[in-house]
N, CA, C and O atoms as CSV, one atom per row, in Angstrom:
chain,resi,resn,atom,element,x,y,z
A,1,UNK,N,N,99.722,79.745,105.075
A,1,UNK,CA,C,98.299,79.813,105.347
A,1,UNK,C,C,97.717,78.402,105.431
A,1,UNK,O,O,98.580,77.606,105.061
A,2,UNK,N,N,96.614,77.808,105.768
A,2,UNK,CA,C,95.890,76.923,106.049
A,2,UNK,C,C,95.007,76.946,105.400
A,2,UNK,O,O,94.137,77.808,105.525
A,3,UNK,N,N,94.962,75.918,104.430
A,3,UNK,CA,C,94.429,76.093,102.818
A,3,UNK,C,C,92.584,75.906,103.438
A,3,UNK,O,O,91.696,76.535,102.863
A,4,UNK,N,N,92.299,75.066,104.518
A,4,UNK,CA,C,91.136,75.192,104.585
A,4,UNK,C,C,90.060,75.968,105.484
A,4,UNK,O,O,88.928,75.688,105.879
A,5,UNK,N,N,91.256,77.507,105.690
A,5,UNK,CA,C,90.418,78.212,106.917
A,5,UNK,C,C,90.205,79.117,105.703
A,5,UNK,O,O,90.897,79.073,104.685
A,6,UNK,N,N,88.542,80.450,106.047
A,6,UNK,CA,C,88.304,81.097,105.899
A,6,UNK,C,C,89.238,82.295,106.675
A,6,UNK,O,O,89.846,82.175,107.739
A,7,UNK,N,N,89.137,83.651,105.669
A,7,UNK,CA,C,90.404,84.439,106.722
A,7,UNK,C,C,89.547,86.035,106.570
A,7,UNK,O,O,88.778,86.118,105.612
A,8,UNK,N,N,89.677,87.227,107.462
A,8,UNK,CA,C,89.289,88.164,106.824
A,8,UNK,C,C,90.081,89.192,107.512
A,8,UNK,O,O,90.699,88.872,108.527
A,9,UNK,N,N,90.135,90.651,106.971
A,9,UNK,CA,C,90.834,91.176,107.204
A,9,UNK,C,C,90.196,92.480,108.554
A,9,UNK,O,O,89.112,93.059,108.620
A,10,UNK,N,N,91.493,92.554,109.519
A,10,UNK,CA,C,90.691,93.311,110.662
A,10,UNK,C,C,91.878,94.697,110.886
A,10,UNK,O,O,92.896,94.567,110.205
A,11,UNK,N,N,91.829,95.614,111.521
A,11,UNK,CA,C,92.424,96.715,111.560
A,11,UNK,C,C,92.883,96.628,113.095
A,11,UNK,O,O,92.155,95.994,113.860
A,12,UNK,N,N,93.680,97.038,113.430
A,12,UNK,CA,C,94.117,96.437,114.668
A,12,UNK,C,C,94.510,97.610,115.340
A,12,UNK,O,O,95.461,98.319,115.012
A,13,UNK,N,N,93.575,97.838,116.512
A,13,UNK,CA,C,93.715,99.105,117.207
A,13,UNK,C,C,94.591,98.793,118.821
A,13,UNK,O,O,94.376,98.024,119.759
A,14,UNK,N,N,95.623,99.811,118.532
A,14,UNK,CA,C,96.233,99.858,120.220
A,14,UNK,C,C,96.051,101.041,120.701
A,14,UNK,O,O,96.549,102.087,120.283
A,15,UNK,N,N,94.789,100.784,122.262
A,15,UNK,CA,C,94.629,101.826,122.930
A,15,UNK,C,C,95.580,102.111,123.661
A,15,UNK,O,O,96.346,101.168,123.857
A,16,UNK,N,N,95.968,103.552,124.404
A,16,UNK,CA,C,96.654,103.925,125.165
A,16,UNK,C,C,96.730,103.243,126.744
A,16,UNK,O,O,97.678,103.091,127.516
A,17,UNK,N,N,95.620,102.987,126.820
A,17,UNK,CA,C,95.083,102.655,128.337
A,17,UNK,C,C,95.891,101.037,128.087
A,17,UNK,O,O,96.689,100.636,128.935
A,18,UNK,N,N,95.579,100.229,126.873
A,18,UNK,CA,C,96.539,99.195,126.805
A,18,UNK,C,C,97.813,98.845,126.780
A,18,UNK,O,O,98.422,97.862,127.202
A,19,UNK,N,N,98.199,100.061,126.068
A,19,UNK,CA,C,99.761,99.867,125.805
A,19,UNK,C,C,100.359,98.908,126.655
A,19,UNK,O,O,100.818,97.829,126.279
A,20,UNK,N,N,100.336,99.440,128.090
A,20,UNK,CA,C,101.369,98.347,128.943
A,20,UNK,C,C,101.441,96.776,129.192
A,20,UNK,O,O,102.314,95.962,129.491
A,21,UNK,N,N,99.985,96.764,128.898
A,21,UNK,CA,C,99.728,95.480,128.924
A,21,UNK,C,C,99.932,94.890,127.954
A,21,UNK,O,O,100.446,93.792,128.168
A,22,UNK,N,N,99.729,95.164,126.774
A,22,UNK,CA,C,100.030,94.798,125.253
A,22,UNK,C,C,98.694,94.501,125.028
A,22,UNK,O,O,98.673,93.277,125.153
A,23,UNK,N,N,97.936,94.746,124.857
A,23,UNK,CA,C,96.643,93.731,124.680
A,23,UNK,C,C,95.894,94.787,123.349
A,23,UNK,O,O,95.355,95.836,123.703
A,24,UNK,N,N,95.909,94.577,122.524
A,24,UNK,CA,C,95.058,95.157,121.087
A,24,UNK,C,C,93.911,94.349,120.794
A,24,UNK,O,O,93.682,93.140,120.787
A,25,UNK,N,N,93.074,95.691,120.486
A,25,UNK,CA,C,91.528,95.400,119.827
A,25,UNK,C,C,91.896,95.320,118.388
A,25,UNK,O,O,92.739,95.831,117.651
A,26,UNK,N,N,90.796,94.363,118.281
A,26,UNK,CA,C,90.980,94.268,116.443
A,26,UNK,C,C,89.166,94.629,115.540
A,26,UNK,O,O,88.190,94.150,116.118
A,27,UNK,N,N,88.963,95.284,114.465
A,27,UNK,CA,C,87.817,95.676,114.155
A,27,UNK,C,C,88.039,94.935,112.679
A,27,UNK,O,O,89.067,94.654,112.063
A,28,UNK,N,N,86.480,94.720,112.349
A,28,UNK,CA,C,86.683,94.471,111.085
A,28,UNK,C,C,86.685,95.639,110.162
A,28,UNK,O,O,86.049,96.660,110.427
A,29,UNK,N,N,87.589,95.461,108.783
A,29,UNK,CA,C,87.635,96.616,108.157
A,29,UNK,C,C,86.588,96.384,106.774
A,29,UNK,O,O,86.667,95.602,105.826
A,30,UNK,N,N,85.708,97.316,107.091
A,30,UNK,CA,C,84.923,97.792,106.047
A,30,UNK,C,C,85.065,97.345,104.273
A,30,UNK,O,O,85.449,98.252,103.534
A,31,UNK,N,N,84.807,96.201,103.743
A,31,UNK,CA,C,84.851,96.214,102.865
A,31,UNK,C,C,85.916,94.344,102.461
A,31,UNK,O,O,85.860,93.645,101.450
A,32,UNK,N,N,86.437,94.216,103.285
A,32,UNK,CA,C,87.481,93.458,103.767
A,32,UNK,C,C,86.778,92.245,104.745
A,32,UNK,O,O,87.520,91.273,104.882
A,33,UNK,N,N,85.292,92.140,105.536
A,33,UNK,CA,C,85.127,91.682,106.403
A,33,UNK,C,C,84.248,90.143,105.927
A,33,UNK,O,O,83.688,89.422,106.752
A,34,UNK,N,N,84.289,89.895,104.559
A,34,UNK,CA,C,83.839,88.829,103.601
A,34,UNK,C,C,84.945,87.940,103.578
A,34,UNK,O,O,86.079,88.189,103.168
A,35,UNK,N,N,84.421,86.658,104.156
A,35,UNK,CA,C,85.528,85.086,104.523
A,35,UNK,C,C,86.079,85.498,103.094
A,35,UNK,O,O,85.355,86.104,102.304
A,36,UNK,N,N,87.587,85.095,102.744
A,36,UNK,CA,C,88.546,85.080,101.823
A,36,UNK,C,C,89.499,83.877,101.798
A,36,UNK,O,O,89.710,83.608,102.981
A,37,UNK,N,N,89.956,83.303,101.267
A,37,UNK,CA,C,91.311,81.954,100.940
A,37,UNK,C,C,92.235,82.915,101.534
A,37,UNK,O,O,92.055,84.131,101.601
A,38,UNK,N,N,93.612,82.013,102.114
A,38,UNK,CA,C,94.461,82.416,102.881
A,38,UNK,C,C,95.211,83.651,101.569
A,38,UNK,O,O,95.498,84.846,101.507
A,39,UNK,N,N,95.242,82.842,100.989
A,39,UNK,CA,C,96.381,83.786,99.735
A,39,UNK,C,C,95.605,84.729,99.066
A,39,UNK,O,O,96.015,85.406,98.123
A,40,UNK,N,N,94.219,84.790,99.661
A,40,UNK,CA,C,93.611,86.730,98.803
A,40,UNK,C,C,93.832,87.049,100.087
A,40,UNK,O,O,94.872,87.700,100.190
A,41,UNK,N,N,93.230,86.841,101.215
A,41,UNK,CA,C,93.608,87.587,102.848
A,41,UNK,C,C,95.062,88.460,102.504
A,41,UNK,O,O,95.056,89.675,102.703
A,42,UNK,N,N,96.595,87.628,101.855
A,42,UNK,CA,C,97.786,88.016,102.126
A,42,UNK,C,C,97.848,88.851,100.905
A,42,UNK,O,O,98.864,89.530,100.757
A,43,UNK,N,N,96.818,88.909,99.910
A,43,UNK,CA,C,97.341,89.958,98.535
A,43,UNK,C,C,96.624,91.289,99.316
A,43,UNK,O,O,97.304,92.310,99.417
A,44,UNK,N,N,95.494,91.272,99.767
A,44,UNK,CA,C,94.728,92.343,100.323
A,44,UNK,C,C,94.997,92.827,101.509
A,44,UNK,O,O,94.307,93.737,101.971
A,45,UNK,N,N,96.051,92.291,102.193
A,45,UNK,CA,C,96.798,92.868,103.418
A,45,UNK,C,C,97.727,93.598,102.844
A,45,UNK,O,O,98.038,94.627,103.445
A,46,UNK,N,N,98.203,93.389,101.958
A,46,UNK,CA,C,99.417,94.305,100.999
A,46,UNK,C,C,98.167,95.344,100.439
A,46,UNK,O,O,98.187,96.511,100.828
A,47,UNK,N,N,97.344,94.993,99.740
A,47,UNK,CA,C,96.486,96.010,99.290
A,47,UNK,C,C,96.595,97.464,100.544
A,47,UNK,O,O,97.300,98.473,100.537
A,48,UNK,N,N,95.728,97.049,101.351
A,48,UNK,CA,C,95.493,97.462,102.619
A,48,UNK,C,C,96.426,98.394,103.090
A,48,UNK,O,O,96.122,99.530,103.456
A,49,UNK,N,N,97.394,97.996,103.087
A,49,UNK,CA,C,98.913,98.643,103.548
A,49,UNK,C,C,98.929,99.867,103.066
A,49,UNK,O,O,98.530,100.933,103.535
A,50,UNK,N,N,99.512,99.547,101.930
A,50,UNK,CA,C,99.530,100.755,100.408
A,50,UNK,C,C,98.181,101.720,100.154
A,50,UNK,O,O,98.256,102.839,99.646
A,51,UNK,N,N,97.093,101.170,100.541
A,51,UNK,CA,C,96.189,102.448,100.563
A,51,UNK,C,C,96.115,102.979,102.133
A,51,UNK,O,O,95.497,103.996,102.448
A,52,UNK,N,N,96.507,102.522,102.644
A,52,UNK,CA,C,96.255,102.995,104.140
A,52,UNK,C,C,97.547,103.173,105.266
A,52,UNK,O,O,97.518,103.242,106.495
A,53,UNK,N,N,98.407,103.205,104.536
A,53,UNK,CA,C,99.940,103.152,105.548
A,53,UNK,C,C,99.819,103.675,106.960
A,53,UNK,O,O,100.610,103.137,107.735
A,54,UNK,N,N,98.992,104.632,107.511
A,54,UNK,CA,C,99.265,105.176,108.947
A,54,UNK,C,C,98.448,104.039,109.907
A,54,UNK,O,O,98.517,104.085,111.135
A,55,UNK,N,N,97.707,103.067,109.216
A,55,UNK,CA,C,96.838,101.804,109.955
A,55,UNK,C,C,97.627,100.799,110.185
A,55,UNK,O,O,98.741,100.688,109.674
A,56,UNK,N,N,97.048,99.883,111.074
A,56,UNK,CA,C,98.159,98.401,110.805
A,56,UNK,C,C,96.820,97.344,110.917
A,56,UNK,O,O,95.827,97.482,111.632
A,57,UNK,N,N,97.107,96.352,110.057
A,57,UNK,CA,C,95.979,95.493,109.315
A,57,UNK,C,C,96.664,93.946,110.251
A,57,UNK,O,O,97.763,93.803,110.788
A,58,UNK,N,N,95.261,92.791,110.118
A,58,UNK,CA,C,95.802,91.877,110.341
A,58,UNK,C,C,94.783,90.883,109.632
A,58,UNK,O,O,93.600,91.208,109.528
A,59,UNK,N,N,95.286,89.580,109.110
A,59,UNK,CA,C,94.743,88.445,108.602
A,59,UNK,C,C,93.888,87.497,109.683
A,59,UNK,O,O,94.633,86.914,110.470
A,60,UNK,N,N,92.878,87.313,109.813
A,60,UNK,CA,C,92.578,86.284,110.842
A,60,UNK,C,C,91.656,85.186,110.258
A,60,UNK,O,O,90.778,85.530,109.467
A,61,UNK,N,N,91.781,84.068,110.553
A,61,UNK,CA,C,91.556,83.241,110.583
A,61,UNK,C,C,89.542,83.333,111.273
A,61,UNK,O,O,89.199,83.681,112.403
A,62,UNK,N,N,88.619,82.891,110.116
A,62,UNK,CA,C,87.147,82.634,110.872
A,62,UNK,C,C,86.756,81.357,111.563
A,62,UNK,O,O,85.900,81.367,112.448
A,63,UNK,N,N,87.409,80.179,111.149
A,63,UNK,CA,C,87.290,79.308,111.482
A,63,UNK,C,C,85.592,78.608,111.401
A,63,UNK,O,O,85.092,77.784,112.166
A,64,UNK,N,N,84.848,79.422,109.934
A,64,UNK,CA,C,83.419,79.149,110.605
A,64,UNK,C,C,81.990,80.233,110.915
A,64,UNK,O,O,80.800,80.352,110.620
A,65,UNK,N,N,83.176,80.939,111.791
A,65,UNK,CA,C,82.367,81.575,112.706
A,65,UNK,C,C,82.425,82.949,112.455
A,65,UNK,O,O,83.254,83.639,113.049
A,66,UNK,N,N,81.290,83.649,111.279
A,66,UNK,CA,C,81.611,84.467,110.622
A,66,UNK,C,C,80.797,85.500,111.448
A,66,UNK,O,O,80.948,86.632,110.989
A,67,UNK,N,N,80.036,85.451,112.456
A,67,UNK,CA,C,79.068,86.252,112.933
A,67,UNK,C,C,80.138,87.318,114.095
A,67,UNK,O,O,79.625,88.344,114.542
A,68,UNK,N,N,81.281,87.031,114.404
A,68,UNK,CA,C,81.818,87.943,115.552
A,68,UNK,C,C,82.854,88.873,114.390
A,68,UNK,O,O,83.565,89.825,114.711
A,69,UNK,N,N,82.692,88.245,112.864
A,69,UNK,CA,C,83.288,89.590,112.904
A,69,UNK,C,C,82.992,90.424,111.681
A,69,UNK,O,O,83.713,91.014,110.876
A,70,UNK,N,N,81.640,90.268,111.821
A,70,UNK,CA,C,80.501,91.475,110.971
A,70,UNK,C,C,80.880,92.880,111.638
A,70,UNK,O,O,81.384,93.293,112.683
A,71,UNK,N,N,80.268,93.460,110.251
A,71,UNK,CA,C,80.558,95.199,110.971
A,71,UNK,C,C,79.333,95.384,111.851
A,71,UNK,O,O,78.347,94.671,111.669
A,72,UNK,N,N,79.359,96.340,112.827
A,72,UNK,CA,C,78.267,96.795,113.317
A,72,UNK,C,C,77.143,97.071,112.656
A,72,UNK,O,O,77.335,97.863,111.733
A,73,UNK,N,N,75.933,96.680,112.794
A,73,UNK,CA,C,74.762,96.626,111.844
A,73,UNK,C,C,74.392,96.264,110.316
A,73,UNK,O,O,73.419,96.395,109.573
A,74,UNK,N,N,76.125,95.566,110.231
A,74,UNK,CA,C,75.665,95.144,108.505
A,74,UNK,C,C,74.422,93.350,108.896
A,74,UNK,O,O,74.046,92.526,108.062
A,75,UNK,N,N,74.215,93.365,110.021
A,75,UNK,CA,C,73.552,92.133,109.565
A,75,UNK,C,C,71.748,92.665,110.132
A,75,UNK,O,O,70.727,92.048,109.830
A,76,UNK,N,N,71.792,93.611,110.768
A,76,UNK,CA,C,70.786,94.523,111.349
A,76,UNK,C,C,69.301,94.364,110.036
A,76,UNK,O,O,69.514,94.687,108.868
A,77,UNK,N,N,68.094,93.913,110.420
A,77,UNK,CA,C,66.771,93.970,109.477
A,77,UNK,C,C,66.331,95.524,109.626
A,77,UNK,O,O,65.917,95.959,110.700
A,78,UNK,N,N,66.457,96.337,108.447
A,78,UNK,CA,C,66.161,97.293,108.707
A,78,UNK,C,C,64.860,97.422,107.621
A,78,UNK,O,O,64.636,98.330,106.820
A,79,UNK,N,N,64.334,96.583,107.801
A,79,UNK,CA,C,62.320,96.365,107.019
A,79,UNK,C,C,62.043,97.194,108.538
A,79,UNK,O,O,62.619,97.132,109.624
A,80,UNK,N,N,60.660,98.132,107.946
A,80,UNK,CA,C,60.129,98.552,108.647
A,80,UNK,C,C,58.828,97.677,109.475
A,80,UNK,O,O,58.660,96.535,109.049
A,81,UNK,N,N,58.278,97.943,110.154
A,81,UNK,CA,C,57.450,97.050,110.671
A,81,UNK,C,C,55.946,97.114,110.071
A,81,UNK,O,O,55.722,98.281,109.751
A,82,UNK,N,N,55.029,96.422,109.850
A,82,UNK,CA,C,53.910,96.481,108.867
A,82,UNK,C,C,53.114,97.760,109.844
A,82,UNK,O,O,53.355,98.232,110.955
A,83,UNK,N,N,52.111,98.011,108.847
A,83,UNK,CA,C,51.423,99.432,109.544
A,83,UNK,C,C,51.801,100.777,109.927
A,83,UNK,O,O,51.095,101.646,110.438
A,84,UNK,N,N,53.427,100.830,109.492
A,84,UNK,CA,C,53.610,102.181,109.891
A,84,UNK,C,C,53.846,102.948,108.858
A,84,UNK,O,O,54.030,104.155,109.015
């Protein structure tokens, strides 16, 4: 690991329509998607495994740039708007 990257953990989906090409989507996984040191990323990919065996997990590297791999609407303002 690369002691000074942030890493988090993503679930790694292969569509059918991809297969041939090889090309996999990766999502962040729920709970898992908080920058981590290389060596909790690799204890919690084993975590990961063992509670979830029919998935396949991957470590990635943020480099930083923690905004592409928020879950859908965890960063969403859900304050209502004044007056209503």
């Amino acid at each position: 690991m690369i002691p000074t990257s942030e890493w988090v953990i993503q679930l790694v989906i292969r569509s059918k329509a991809d297969r041939h090409n090889g090309r996999s989507h990766y999502l962040p996984w729920a709970g898992y998607s908080r920058p981590m040191t290389g060596d909790q990323a690799m204890s919690v990919l084993g975590e990961c495994e063992v509670l979830w065996p029919a998935y396949e997990f991957r470590a990635h590297t943020i480099n930083g740039d923690e905004t592409r791999f928020t879950l859908p609407g965890q960063s969403a303002d859900w304050t209502h708007p004044a007056g209503l």
